[in-house]
C-alpha positions as CSV (number, residue, x, y, z in Angstrom):
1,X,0.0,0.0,0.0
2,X,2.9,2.1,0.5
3,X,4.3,1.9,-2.7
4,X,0.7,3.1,-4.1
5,X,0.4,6.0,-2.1
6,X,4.2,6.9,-3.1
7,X,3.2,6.5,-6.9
8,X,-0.2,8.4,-6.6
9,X,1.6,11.5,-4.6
10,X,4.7,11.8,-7.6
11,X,2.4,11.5,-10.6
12,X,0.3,13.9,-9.3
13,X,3.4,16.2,-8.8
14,X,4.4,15.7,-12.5
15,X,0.9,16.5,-13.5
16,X,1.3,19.7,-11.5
17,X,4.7,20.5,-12.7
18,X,3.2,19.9,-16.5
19,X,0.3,22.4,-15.0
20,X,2.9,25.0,-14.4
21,X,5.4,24.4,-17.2
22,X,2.8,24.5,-20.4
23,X,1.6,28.1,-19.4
24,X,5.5,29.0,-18.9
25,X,6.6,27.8,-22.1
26,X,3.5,29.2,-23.6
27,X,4.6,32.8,-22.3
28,X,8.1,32.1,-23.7
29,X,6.8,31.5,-27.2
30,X,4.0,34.2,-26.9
31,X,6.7,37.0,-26.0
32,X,9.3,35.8,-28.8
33,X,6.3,36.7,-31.2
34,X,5.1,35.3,-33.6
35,X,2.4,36.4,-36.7
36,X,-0.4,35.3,-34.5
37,X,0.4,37.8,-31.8
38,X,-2.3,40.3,-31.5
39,X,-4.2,39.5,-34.7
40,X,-7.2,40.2,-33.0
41,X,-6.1,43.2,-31.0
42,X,-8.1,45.9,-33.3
43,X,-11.4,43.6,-33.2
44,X,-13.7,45.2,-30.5
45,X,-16.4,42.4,-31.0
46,X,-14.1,39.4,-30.7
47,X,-12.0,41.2,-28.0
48,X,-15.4,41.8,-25.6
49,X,-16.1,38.2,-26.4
50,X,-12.6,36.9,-25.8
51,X,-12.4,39.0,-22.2
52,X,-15.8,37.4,-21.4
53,X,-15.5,34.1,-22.0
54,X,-12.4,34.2,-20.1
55,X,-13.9,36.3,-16.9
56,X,-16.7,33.7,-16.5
57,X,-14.1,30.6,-17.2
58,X,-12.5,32.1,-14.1
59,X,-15.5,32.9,-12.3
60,X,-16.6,30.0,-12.3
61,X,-14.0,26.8,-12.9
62,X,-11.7,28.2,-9.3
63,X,-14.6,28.1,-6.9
64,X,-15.7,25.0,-8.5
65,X,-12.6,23.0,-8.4
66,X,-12.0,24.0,-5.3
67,X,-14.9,23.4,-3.6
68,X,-15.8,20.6,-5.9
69,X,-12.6,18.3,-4.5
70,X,-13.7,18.9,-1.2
71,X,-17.1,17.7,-1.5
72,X,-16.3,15.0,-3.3
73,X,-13.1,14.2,-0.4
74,X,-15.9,14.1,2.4
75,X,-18.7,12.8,0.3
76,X,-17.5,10.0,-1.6
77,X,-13.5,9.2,-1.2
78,X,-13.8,9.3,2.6
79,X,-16.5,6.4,2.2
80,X,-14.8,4.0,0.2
81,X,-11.8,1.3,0.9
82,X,-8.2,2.6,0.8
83,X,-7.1,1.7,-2.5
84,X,-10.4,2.6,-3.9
85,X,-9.7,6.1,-2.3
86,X,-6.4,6.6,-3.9
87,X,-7.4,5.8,-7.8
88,X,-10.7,8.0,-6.8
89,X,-8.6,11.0,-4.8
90,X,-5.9,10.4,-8.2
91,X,-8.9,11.1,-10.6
92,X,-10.6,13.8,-8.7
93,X,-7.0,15.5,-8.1
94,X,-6.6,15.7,-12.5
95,X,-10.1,16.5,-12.6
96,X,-9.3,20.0,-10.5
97,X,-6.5,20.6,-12.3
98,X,-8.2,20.3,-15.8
99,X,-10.6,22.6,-14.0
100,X,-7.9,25.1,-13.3
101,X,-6.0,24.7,-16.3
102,X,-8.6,25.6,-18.7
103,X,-8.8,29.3,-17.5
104,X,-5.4,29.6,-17.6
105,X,-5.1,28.2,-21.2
106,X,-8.0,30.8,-22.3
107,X,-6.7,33.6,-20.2
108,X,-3.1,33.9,-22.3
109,X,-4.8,32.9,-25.5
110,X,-7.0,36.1,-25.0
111,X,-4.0,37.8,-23.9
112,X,-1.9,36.8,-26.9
113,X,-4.2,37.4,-29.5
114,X,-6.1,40.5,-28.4
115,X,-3.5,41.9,-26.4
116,X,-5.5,42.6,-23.7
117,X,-4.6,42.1,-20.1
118,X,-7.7,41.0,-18.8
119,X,-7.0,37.7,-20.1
120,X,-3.3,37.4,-18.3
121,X,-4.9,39.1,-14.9
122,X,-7.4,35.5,-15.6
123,X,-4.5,33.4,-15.9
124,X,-2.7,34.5,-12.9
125,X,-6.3,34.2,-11.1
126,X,-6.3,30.8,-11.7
127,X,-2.5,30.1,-11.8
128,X,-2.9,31.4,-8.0
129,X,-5.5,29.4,-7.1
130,X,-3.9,26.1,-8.1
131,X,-1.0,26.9,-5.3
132,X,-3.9,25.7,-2.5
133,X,-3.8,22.6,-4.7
134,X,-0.1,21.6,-4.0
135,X,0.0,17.6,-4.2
136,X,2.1,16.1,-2.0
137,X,2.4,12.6,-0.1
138,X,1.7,14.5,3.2
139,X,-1.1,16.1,2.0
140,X,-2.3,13.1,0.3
141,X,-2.0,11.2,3.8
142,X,-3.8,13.8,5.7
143,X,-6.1,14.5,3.5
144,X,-7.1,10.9,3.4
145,X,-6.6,10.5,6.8
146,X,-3.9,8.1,6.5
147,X,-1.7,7.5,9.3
148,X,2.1,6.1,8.5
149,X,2.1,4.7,12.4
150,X,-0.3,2.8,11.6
151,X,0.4,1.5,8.1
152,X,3.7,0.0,9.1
């Protein structure tokens, strides 16, 4: 059981490193340049949209992953076998991040191509947020009230 808790606690740190890096190397490319830098900067239409859609992507995919791991922690992985918990707490884990990630993805893609900082200011929103999701084997074990006294 140890080795699966070990294993669950570092791929969920590479998916959270790969959370991280994506949106830096996007940056990197972004502020290189490119033709499809700004193309939509000078559309009001499509910038209002763009600003928008990424506002209420923000608005609403941080509370809800948030709040949506815990309730499903107390409500359904704290009810449920301990192996059975770790593939459930594994999958709701990449399910929050997904949740966080998609904001961030839409925030510098309205950034980049309508060059309009609303969209970064929705990133970093949601590139914040994910810091109260650090994965970790200790939070892992506390979070599923797992004692290492007791497993040995």
């Amino acid at each position: 059981m140890e080795e699966q808790i070990k294993h669950v606690a570092s791929r969920l740190k590479v998916i959270f490193i790969s959370f991280w890096l994506l949106p830096v190397i996007w940056i990197i490319v972004g502020e290189t340049g490119g033709d499809w830098v700004g193309i939509y900067a000078a559309d009001v239409r499509t910038t209002y949209f763009a600003e928008t859609l990424s506002i209420l992507l923000v608005a609403a995919c941080v509370p809800v992953s948030l709040k949506l791991f815990a309730w499903v922690l107390t409500r359904k992985i704290d009810k449920v076998s301990l192996p059975e918990a770790l593939r459930l707490y594994s999958f709701w884990s990449k399910v929050r991040v997904a949740m966080l990630a998609l904001p961030v993805w839409v925030g510098l893609a309205v950034y980049y191509l309508t060059l309009s900082n609303k969209g970064l200011l929705c990133a970093f929103i949601a590139l914040t947020a994910s810091l109260f999701c650090l994965p970790g084997e200790g939070r892992l074990r506390k979070e599923l009230h797992i004692n290492k006294e007791e497993e040995a």
